[in-house]
C-alpha positions in Angstrom: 13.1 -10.1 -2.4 10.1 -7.4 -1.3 11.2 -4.0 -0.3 9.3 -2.4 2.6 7.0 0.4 1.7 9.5 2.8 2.8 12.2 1.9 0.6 9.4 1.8 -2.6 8.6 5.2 -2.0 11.8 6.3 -1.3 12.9 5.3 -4.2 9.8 6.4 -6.2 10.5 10.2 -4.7 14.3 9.8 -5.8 13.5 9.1 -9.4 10.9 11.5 -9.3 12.8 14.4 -7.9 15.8 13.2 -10.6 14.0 12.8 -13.7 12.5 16.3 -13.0 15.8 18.0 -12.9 16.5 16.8 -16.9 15.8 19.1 -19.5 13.8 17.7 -22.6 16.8 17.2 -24.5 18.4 15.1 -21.1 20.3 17.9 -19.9 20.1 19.0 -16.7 19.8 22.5 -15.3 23.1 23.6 -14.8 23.8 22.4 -18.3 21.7 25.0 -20.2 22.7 28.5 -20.7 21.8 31.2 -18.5 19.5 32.9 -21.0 17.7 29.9 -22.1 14.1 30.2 -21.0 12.1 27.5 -21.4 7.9 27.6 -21.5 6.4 26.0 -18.7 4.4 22.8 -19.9 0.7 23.6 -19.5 -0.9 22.2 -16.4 -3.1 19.1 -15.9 -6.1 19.3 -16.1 -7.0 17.5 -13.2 -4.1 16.7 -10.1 -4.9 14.6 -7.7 -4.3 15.8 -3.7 -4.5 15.5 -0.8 -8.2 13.3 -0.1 -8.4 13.1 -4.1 -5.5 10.8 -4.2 -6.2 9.1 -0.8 -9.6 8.3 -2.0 -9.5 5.1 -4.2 -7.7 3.7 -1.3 -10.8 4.0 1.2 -12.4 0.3 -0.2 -9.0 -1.2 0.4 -8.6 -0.1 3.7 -12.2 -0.9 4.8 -11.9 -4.3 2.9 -8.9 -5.0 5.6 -10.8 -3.3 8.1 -13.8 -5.8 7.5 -11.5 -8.8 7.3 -9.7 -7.5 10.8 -13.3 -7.7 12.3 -14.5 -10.8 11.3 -11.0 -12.4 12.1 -11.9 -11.5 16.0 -15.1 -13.0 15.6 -13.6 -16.3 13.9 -13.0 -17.8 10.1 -12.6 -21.2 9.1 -9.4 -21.6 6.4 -11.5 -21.4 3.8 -13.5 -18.4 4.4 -10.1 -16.4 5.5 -9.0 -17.6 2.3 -11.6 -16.1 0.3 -11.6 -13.1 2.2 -7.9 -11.8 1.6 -8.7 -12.9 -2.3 -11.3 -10.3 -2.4 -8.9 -8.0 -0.7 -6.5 -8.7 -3.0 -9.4 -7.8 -5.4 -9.5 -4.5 -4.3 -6.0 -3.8 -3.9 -5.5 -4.8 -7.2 -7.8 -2.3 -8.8 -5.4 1.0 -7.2 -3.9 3.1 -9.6 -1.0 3.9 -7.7 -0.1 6.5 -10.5 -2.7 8.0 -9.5 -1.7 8.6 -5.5 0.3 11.3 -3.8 3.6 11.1 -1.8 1.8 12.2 1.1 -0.9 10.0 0.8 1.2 6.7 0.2 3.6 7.4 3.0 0.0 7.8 5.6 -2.2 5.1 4.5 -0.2 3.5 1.4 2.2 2.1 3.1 0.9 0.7 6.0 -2.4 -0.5 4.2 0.0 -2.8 1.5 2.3 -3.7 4.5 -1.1 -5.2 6.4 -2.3 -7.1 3.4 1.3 -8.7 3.2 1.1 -9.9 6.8 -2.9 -11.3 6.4 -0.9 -13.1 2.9 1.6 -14.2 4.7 -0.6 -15.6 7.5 -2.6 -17.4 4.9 0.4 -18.6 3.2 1.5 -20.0 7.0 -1.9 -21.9 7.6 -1.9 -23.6 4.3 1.4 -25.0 4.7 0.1 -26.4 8.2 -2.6 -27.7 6.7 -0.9 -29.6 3.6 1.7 -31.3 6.0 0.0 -34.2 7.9 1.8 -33.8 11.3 1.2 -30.4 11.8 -1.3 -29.3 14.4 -3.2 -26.3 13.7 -2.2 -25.4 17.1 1.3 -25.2 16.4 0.9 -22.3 13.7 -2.2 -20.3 15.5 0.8 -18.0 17.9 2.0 -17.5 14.4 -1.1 -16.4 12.9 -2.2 -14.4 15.7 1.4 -12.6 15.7 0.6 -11.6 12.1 -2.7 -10.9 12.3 -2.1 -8.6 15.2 0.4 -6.7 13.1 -1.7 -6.4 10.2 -4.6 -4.9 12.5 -2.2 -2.2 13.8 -1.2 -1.6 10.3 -4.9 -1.4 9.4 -5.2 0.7 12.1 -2.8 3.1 11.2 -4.1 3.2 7.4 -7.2 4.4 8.9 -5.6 7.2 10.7 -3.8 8.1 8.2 -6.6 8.2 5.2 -8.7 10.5 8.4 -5.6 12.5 8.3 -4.7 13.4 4.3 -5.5 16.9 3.5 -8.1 18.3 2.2 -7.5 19.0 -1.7 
């Protein structure tokens, strides 16, 4: 079972904003004594904002973007097939440590959701074309639904990487 990007963050920000409420020892706040200070631990030396984090998602988002384009102009199984591999590619080389709340909820999210849908699509097409009566015309409404989806959800990574502030 996949959760939706949503729910992934969500649950991402819950842990995070739970796990920083625990003491060192596993105590939380309200635990400790009053007159208990603790020292701050020292800062990174390096966090990544705003465009910083967004940034290393800019080749994932044009790789889509690039696919999105040459789907309107036409692609044979095979060459869609090699295409959302080498988006996969790129995806895969994210350090999603490495990205902000912010940035995942803006482009994250709908970037991972669009690559799902061009997988999915891809995954559809195959299984037309390993089963002898199917028709690729039969499974091209379903293809264009989910290619239409993932172009909004392309879209809307775009926007949102445009968007991210500046850090």
């Amino acid at each position: 079972m996949r959760l939706s990007s949503a729910a992934t963050v969500g649950i991402l920000l819950g842990l995070a904003l739970i796990l920083g409420a625990c003491g060192e020892d596993g105590t939380t706040a309200a635990d400790k004594p009053a007159s208990v200070t603790s020292t701050p631990p020292p800062a990174p030396p390096h966090v990544a904002t705003g465009r910083d984090s967004c940034r290393q998602l800019r080749p994932f988002v044009g790789s889509m973007a690039r696919l999105r384009d040459d789907l309107a102009r036409g692609l044979s199984y095979d060459d869609y097939l090699r295409e959302v591999q080498r988006v996969r590619t790129v995806y895969a080389r994210i350090d999603a440590n490495k990205l902000t709340a912010g940035c995942l909820l803006a482009s994250g999210g709908p970037a991972e959701h669009a690559l799902n849908l061009y997988i999915d699509a891809t995954n559809a097409w195959g299984d037309c074309l390993a089963t002898v009566s199917c028709n690729t015309r039969s499974v091209e409404p379903k293809l264009q639904r989910k290619w239409a989806l993932a172009a909004h959800q392309v879209t809307t990574a775009q926007q949102g990487l445009r968007l991210a502030p500046r850090g």
